[in-house]
DRENLUMZA-282552 format. One line per field, with one value per residue (C-alpha): residue number from 1; residue in one letter; x, y, z. Coordinates in pm, 1 decimal. Layout:
nr <- (NUM|...) $
rest <- (a|...) $
x <- (X|...) $
y <- (Y|...) $
z <- (Z|...) $
//
This chain:
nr <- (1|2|3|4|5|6|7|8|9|10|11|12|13|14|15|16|17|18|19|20|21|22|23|24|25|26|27|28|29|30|31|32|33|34|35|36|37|38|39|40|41|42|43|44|45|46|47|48|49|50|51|52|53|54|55|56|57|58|59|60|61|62|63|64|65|66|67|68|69|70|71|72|73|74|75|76|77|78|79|80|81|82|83|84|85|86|87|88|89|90|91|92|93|94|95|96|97|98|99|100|101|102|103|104|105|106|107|108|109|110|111|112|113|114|115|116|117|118|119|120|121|122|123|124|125|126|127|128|129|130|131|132|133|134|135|136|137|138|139|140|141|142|143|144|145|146|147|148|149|150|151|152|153|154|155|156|157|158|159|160|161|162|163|164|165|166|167|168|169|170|171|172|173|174|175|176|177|178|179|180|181|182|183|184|185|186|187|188|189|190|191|192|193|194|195|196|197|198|199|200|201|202|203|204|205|206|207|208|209|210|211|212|213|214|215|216|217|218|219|220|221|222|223|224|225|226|227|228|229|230|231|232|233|234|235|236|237|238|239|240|241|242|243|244|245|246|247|248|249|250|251|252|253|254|255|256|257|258|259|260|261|262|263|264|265|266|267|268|269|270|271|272|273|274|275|276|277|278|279|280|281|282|283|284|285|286|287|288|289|290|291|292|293|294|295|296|297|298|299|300|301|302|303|304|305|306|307|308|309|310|311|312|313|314|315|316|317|318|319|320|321|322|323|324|325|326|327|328|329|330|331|332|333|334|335|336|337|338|339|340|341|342|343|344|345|346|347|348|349|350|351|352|353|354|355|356|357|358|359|360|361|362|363|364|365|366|367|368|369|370|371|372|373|374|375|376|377|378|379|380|381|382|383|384|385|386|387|388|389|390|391|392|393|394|395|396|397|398|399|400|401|402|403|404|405|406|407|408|409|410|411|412|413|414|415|416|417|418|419|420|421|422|423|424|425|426|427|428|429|430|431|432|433|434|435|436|437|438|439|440|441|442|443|444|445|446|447|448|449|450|451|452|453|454|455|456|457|458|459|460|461|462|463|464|465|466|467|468|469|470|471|472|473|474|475|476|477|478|479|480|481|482|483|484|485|486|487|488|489|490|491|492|493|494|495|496|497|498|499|500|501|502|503|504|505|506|507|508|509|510) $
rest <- (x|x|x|x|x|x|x|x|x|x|x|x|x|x|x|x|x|x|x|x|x|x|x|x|x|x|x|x|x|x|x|x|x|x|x|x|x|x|x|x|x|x|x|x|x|x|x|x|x|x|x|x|x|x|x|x|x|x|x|x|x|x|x|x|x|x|x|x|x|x|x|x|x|x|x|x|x|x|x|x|x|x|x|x|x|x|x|x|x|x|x|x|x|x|x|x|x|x|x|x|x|x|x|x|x|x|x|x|x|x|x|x|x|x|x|x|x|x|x|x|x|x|x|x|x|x|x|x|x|x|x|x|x|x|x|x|x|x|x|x|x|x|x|x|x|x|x|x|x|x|x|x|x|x|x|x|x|x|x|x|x|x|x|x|x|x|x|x|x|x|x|x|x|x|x|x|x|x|x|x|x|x|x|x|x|x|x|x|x|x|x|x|x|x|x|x|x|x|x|x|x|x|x|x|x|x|x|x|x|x|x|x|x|x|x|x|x|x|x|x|x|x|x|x|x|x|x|x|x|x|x|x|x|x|x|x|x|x|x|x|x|x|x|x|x|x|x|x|x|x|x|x|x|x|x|x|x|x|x|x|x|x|x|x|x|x|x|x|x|x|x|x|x|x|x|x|x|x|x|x|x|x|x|x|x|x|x|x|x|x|x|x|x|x|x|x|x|x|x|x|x|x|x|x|x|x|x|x|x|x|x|x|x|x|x|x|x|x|x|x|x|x|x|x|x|x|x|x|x|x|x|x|x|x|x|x|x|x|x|x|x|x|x|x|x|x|x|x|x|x|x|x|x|x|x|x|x|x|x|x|x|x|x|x|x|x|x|x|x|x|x|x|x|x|x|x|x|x|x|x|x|x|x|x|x|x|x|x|x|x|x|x|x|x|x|x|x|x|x|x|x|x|x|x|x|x|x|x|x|x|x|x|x|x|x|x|x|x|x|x|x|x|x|x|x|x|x|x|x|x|x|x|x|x|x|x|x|x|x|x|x|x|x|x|x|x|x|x|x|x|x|x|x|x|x|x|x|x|x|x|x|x|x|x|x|x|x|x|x|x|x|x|x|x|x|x|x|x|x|x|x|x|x|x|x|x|x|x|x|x|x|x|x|x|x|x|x|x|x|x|x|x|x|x|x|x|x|x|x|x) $
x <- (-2341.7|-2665.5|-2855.5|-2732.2|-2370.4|-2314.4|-2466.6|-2284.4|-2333.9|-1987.0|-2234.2|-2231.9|-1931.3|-1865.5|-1926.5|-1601.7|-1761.2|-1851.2|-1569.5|-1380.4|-1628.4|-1439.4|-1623.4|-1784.5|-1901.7|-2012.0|-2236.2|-2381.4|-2496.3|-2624.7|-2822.5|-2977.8|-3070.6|-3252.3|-3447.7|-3575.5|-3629.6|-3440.8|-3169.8|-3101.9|-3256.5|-3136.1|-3375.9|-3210.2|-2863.9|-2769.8|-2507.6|-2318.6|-2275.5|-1891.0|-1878.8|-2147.5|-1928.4|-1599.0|-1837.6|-1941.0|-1621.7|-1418.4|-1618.7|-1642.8|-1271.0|-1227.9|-1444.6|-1305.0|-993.6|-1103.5|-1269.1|-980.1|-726.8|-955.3|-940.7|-532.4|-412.0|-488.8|-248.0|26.8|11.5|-33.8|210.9|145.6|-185.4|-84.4|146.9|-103.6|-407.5|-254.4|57.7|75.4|130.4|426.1|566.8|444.7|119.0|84.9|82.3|-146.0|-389.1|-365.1|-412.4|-716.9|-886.7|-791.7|-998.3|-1236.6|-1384.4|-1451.0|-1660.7|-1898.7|-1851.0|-2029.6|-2320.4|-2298.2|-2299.9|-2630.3|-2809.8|-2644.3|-2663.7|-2995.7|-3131.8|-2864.7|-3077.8|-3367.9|-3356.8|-3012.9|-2630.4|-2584.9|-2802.5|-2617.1|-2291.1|-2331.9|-2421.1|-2144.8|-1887.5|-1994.5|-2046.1|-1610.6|-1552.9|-1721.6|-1563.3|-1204.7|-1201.5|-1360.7|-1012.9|-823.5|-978.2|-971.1|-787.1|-575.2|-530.8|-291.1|-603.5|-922.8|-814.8|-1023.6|-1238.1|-948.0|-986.1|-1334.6|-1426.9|-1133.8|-1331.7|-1665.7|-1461.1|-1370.1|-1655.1|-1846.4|-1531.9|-1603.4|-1969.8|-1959.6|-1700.7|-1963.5|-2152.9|-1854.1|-1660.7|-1966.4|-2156.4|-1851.5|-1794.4|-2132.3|-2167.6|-1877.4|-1934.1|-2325.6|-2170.7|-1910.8|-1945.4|-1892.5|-1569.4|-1423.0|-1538.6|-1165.2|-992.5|-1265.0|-1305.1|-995.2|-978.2|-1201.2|-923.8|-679.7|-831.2|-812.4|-434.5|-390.9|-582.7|-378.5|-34.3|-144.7|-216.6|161.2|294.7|157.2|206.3|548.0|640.8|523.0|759.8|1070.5|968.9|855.9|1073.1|918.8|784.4|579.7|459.4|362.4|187.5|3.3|139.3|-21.9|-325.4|-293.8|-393.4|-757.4|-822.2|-747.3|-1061.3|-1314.5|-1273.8|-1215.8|-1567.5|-1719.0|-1551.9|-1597.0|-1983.6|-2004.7|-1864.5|-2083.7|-2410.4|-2332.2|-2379.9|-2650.0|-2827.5|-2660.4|-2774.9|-2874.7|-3017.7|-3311.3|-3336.9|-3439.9|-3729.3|-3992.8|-4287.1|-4185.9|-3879.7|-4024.1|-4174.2|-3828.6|-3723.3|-4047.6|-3920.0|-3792.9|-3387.5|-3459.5|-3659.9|-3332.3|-3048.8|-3256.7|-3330.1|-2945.3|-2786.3|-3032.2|-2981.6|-2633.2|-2433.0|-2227.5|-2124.9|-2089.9|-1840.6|-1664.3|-1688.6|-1565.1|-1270.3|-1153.2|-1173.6|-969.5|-715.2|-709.3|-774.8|-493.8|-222.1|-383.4|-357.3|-65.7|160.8|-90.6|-202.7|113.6|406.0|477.8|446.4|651.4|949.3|943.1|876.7|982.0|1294.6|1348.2|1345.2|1262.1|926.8|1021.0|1181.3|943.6|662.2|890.3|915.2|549.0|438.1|725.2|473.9|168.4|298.9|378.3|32.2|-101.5|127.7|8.5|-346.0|-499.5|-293.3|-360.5|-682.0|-705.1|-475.9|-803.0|-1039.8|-829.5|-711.5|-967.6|-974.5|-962.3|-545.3|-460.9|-577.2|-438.5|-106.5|-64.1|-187.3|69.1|344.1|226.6|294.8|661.1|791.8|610.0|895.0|1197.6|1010.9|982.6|1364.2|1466.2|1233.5|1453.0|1789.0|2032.6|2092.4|1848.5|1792.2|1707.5|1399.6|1265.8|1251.8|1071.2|816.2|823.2|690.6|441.7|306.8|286.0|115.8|-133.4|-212.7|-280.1|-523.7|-686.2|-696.9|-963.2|-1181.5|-1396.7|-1535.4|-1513.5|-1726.6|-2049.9|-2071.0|-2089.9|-2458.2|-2798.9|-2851.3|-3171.2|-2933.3|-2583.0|-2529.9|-2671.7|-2512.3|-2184.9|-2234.2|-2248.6|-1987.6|-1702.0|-1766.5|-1776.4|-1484.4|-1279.0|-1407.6|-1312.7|-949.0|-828.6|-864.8|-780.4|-450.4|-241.1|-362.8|-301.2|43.4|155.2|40.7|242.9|554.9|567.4|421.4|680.9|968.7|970.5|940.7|883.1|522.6|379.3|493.8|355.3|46.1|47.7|92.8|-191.2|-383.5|-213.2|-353.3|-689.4|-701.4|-600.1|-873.6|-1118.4|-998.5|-1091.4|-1491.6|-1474.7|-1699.3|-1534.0|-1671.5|-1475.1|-1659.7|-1979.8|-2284.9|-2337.5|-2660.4|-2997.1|-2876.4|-2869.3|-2547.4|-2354.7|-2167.5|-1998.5|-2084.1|-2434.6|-2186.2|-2033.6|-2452.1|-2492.3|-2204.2|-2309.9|-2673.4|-2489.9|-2306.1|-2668.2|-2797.5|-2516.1|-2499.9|-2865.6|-2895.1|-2594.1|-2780.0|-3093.9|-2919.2|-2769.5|-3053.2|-3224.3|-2952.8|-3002.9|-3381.3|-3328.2) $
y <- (-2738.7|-2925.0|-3115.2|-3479.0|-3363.3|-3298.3|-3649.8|-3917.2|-4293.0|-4257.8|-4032.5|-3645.6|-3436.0|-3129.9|-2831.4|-2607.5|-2269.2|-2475.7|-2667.9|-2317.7|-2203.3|-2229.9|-2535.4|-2263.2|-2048.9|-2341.8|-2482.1|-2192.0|-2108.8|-2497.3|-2459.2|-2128.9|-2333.2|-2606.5|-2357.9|-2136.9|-2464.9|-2307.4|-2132.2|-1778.7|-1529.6|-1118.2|-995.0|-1238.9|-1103.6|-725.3|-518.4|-250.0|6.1|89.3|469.6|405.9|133.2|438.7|669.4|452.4|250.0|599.1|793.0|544.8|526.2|870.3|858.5|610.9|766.5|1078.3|905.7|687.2|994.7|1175.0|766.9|721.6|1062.5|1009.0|669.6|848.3|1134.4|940.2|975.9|1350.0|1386.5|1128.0|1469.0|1693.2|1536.6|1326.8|1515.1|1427.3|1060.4|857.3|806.0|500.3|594.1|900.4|604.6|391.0|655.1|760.6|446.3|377.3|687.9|515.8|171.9|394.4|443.2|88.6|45.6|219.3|115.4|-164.6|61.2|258.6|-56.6|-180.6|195.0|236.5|-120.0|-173.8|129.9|72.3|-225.0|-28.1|337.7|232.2|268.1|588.4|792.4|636.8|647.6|1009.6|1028.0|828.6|1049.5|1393.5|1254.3|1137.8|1496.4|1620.0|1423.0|1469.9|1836.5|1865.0|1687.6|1984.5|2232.9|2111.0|2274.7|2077.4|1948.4|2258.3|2482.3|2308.9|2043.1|1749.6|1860.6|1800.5|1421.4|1418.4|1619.6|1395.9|1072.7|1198.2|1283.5|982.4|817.7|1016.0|888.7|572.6|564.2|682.8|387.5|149.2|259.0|310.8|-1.1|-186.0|49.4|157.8|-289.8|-323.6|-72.7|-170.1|-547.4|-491.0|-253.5|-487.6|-768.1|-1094.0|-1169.1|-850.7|-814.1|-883.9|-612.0|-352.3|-405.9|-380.3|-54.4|41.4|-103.1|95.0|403.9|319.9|317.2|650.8|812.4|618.6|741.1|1076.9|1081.5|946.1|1194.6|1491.4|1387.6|1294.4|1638.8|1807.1|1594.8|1742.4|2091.5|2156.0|2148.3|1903.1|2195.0|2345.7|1994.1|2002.5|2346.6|2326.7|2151.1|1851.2|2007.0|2063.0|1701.5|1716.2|2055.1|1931.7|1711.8|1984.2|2060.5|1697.6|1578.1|1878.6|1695.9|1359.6|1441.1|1599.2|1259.8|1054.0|1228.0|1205.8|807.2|621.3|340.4|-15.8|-215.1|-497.4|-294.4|-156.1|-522.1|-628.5|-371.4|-544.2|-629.4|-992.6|-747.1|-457.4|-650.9|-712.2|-340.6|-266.4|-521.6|-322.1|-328.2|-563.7|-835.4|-832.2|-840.9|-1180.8|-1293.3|-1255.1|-1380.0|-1670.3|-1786.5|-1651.2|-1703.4|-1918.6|-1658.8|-1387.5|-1626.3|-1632.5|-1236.4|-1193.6|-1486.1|-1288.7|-903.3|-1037.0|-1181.8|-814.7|-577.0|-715.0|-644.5|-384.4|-190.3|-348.4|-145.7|173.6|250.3|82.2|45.6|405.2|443.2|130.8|262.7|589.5|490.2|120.4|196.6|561.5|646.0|988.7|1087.4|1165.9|848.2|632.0|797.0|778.7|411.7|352.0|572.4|324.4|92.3|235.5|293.5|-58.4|-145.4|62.4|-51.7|-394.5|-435.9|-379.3|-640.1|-886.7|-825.3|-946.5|-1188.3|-1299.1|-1321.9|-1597.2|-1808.1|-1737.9|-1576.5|-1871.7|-1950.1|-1649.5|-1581.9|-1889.9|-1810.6|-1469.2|-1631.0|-1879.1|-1659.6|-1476.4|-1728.6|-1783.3|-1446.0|-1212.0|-1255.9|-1236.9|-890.9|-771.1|-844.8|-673.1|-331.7|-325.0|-411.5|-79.2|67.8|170.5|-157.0|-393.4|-206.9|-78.9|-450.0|-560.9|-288.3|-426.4|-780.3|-643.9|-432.1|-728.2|-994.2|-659.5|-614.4|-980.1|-929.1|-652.4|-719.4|-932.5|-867.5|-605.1|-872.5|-1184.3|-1033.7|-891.2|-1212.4|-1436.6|-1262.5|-1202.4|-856.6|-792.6|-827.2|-748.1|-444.8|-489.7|-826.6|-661.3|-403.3|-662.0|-848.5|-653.1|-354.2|-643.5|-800.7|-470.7|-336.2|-667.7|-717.6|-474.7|-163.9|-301.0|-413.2|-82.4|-74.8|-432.1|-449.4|-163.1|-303.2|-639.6|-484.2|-257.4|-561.7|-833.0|-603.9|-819.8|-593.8|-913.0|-918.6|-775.6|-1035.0|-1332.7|-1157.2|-1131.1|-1502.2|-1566.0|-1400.5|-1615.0|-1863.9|-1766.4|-1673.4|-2011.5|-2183.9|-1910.4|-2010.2|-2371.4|-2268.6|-1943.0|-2046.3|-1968.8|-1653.5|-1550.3|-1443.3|-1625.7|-1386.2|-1226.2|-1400.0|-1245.5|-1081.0|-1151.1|-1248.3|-925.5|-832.6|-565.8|-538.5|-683.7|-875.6|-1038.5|-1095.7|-1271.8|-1506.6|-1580.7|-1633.8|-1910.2|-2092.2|-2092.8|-2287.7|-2503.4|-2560.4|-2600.4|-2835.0|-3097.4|-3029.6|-3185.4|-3444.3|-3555.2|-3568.0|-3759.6|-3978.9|-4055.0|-4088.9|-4324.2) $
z <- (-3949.6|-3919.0|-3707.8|-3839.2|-3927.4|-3581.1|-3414.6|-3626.1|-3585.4|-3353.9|-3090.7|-3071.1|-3199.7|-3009.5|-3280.5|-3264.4|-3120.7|-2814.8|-2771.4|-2719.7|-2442.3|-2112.6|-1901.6|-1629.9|-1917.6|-2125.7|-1801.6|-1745.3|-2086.1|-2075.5|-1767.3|-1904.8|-2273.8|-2027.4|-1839.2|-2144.2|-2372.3|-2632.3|-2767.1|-2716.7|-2965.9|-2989.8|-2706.3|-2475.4|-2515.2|-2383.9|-2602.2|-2452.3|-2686.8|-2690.0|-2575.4|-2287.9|-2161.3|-2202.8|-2019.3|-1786.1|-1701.0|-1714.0|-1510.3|-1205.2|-1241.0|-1208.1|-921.6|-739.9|-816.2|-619.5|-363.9|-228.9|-287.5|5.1|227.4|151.9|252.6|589.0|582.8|465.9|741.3|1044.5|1233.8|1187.2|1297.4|1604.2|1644.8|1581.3|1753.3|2033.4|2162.5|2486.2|2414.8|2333.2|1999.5|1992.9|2143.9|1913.6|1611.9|1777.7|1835.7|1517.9|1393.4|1595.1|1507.3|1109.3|1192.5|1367.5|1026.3|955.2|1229.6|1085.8|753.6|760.4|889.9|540.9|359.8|518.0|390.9|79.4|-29.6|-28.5|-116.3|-461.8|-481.2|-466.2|-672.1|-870.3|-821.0|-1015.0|-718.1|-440.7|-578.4|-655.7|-275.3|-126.8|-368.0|-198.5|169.8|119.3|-9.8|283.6|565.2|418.5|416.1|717.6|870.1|677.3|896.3|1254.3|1482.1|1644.2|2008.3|2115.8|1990.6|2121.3|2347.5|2353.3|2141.6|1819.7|1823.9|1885.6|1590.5|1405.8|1496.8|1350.8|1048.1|965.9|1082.3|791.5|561.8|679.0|624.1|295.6|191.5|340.4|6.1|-222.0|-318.2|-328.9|-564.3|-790.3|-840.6|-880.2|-1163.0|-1334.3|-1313.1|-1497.0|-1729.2|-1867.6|-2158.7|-2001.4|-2225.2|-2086.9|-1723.8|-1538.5|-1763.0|-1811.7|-1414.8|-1310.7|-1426.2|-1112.7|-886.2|-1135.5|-992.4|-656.7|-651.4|-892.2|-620.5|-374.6|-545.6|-586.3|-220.0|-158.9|-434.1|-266.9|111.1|-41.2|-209.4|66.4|317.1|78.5|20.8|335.3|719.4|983.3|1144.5|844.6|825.9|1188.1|1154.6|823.8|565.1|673.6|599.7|238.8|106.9|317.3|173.8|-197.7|-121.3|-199.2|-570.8|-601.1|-505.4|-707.7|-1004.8|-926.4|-832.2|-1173.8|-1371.2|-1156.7|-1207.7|-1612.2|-1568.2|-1735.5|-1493.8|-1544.7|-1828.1|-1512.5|-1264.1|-1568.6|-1676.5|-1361.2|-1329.4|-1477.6|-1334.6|-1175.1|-1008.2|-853.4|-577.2|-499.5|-520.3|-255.0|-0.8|328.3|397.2|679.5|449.1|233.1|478.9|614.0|286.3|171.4|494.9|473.9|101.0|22.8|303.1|139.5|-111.0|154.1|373.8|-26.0|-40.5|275.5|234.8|-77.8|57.7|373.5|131.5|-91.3|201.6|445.4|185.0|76.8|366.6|483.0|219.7|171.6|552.7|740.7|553.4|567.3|945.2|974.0|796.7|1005.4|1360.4|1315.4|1081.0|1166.8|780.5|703.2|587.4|208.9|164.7|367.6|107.1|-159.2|-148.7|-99.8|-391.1|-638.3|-521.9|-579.7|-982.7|-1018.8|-931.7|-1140.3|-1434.7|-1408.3|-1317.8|-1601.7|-1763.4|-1448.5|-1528.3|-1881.6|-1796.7|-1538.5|-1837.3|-1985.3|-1746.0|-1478.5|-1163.0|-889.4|-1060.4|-1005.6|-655.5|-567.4|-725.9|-572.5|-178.8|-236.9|-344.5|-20.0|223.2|46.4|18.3|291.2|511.9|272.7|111.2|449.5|514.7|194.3|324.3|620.5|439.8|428.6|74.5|-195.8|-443.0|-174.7|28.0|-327.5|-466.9|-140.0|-172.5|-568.4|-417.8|-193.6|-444.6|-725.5|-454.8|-410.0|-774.2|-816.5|-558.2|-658.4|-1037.2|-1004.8|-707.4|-867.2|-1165.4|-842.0|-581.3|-757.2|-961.6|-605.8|-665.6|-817.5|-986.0|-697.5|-378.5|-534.1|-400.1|-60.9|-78.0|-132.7|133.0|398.8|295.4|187.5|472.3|744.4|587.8|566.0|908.0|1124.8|916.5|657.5|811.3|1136.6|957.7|1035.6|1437.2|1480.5|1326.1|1493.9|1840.3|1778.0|1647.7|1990.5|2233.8|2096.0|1924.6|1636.3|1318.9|1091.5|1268.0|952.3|714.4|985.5|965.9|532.9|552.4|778.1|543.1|256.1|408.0|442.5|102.6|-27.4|186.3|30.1|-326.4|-300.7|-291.9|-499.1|-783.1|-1080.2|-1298.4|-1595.8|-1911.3|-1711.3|-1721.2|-1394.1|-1163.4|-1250.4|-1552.4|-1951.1|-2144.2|-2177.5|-2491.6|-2614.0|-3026.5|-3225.9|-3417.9|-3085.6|-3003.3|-3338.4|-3227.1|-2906.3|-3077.2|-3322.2|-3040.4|-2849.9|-3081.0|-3144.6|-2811.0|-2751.2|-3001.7|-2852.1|-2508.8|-2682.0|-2824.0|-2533.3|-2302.4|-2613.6|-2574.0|-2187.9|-2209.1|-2446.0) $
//
């Protein structure tokens, strides 16, 4: 279509590959056009060739996989090692403590996200992800071999609290990275779905934590559990970070991250962590009060049904173990049967509607889901758990495409570090401790569905300044697509597009 066939006496007509851009991505690409002075051409537009994206998508999966199998055991077996570490406290106590020693490790997460972010930034997110994979390993197996308090006396929890303050440091680095990586790996069109497959990781690892601590539960007496078999899941840790350090040192840099280190950008990559943390907290804060809005909204559920939700059903409901775990781990499958589709689904109608849908749904059904996990029988607690889990998946489908895209390719990662880790340390992992200590200071056991709604809440007020980011090319980086043919495409519509721009501001000038 030419030039005149498209501006007809009746004004501009919208050409058809346009008019099918979704408004955010159709801005964007318009304010790009403006800035260049013309449309794009095929150095402007980065493909991703299709088995680099496989290789790179797959093997941060698998690592993540690994990573949060090592974090989520320790959920799963707390009331155990409140036995095992803390035995001269109450029941109650012993779950508290436990608990405490669990946020204990997102204190110092935030810590990890202030190194490892900003050195990401600075000598790539392959090198520190590689890092942060071996440091979890580490910290995870050490737990597998403390003695315990009976043993060493004080000494148990101590060496338990530097455990998982290793744990936690090398999270600060993790979730960050692994989104980071993803998100600049991904064509635009695809981010949600190919992302979500990080977050798809995260609760394999999760369910293969449950399905182990749960098998163990039913093969083994309370006693063996007490003794050793607790130990088992901690010591699986080791061969696990030898493979997932092996899949993560196969990566290839992100396309982004070698875009941006040209000449203009390595003065950038010299500035000192400090110079960045002000520069970010001075001209992004907006985006990181967004960030941290969003990870509240995911983390709170998120560790509402993997880090307390078992505990509550033991000590709370005075469940068994196997069936507590049992329930949990349903859970964790559905998850993992639908995110991936949540996550395409994210790609076409955006990620702000579903947020919102999934916070409101919150508010409306925390309390009856919670009533149905306490209901008698087997249907009724399993179809609670079924609700949680869904509200959870709708969270986390899309957070791994939302958050690195609130920023520019020179601060993402460090930009991520600080606001997820300070996010997660002040109110998702603080989400087990807290519960726990209202459900044993008031008696009510619906405290954890008033606190999911608070967080509904939150999340809705978070949704109504989350720019909007689906198939939009990340900050700092070129259009991302996944085929030359899809770059030829995007090339046409450029120019199509460029062209009405013209027009237009013809038209106003004139």
């Amino acid at each position: 279509m030419s030039g005149r066939e498209r501006y007809g006496p009746g004004g501009p007509r919208v050409p058809k590959a346009v008019a099918g851009l979704p408004r955010q991505v159709r801005d964007e690409l318009t304010r790009r056009l403006r800035r260049n002075r013309r449309a794009f051409r095929a150095d402007d537009v980065q493909v991703v060739e299709p088995p680099l994206l496989r290789r790179a998508v797959g093997a941060s999966a698998l690592g993540n996989c690994m990573e949060w199998f090592d974090f989520g055991v320790y959920s799963y077996l707390a009331a155990t090692i409140g036995k095992v570490f803390f035995p001269g406290a109450s029941p109650a106590a012993q779950v508290i403590s436990s608990f405490a020693t669990f946020a204990a490790a997102f204190v110092v997460r935030p810590l990890g996200g202030l190194v490892f972010g900003p050195l990401g930034d600075r000598i790539g997110r392959q090198k520190v992800l590689a890092t942060t994979m071996i440091m979890m390993a580490v910290g995870t197996f050490a737990i597998g071999v403390i003695p315990g308090y009976a043993t060493i006396g004080i000494a148990a929890p101590v060496l338990l609290l530097l455990a998982r303050m290793v744990q936690g440091f090398s999270t600060g680095g993790e979730y960050g990275g692994a989104t980071t990586f993803v998100a600049e790996y991904s064509p635009d069109r695809r981010r949600g779905f190919l992302s979500s497959w990080l977050d798809f990781g995260t609760f394999v690892g999760y369910a293969l934590g449950s399905a182990l601590v749960t098998a163990l539960n039913l093969a083994l007496t309370d006693d063996q559990m007490l003794s050793w078999g607790w130990r088992v899941p901690f010591l699986v840790a080791g061969p696990l970070g030898v493979i997932g350090l092996y899949m993560r040192m196969r990566l290839e840099e992100s396309p982004a991250f070698q875009q941006q280190l040209d000449e203009h950008e390595k003065a950038l990559v010299q500035e000192s962590a400090g110079s960045e943390f002000k520069d970010i907290v001075r001209n992004h804060w907006r985006s990181l009060l967004v960030c941290m809005g969003v990870v509240l909204l995911y983390n709170v559920t998120n560790y509402m049904v993997t880090g307390y939700l078992p505990t509550y059903q033991t000590e709370t409901l005075n469940r068994s173990s196997g069936s507590a775990d049992l329930l949990v781990l349903v859970g964790m499958l559905w998850i993992v049967v639908l995110i991936t589709f949540l996550g395409r689904l994210s790609d076409r109608v955006g990620r702000r509607p579903l947020y919102a849908v999934a916070a409101a749904a919150m508010i409306v059904l925390a309390v009856p889901a919670f009533l149905l996990i306490k209901a008698h029988g087997t249907w009724p607690p399993i179809l609670g758990v079924l609700i949680l889990a869904t509200l959870l998946a709708g969270f986390a489908a899309p957070s791994a495409a939302t958050l690195p895209a609130l920023f520019p390719t020179a601060v993402r990662y460090a930009a991520m570090g600080i606001g997820f880790n300070v996010a997660v340390a002040a109110f998702g992992g603080t989400t087990p401790l807290v519960t726990a200590a209202l459900v044993d200071l008031s008696g009510d056991d619906l405290m954890p569905a008033y606190y999911l709604m608070l967080a509904g809440a939150i999340g809705l007020l978070t949704v109504k300044y989350l720019p909007e980011s689906a198939q939009v090319p990340l900050k700092g980086s070129q259009p991302m697509v996944g085929s030359r043919e899809e770059r030829r495409e995007l090339i046409a519509t450029s120019q199509e597009l460029y062209a009405l721009t013209e027009g237009r501001d013809a038209a106003r000038r004139g």
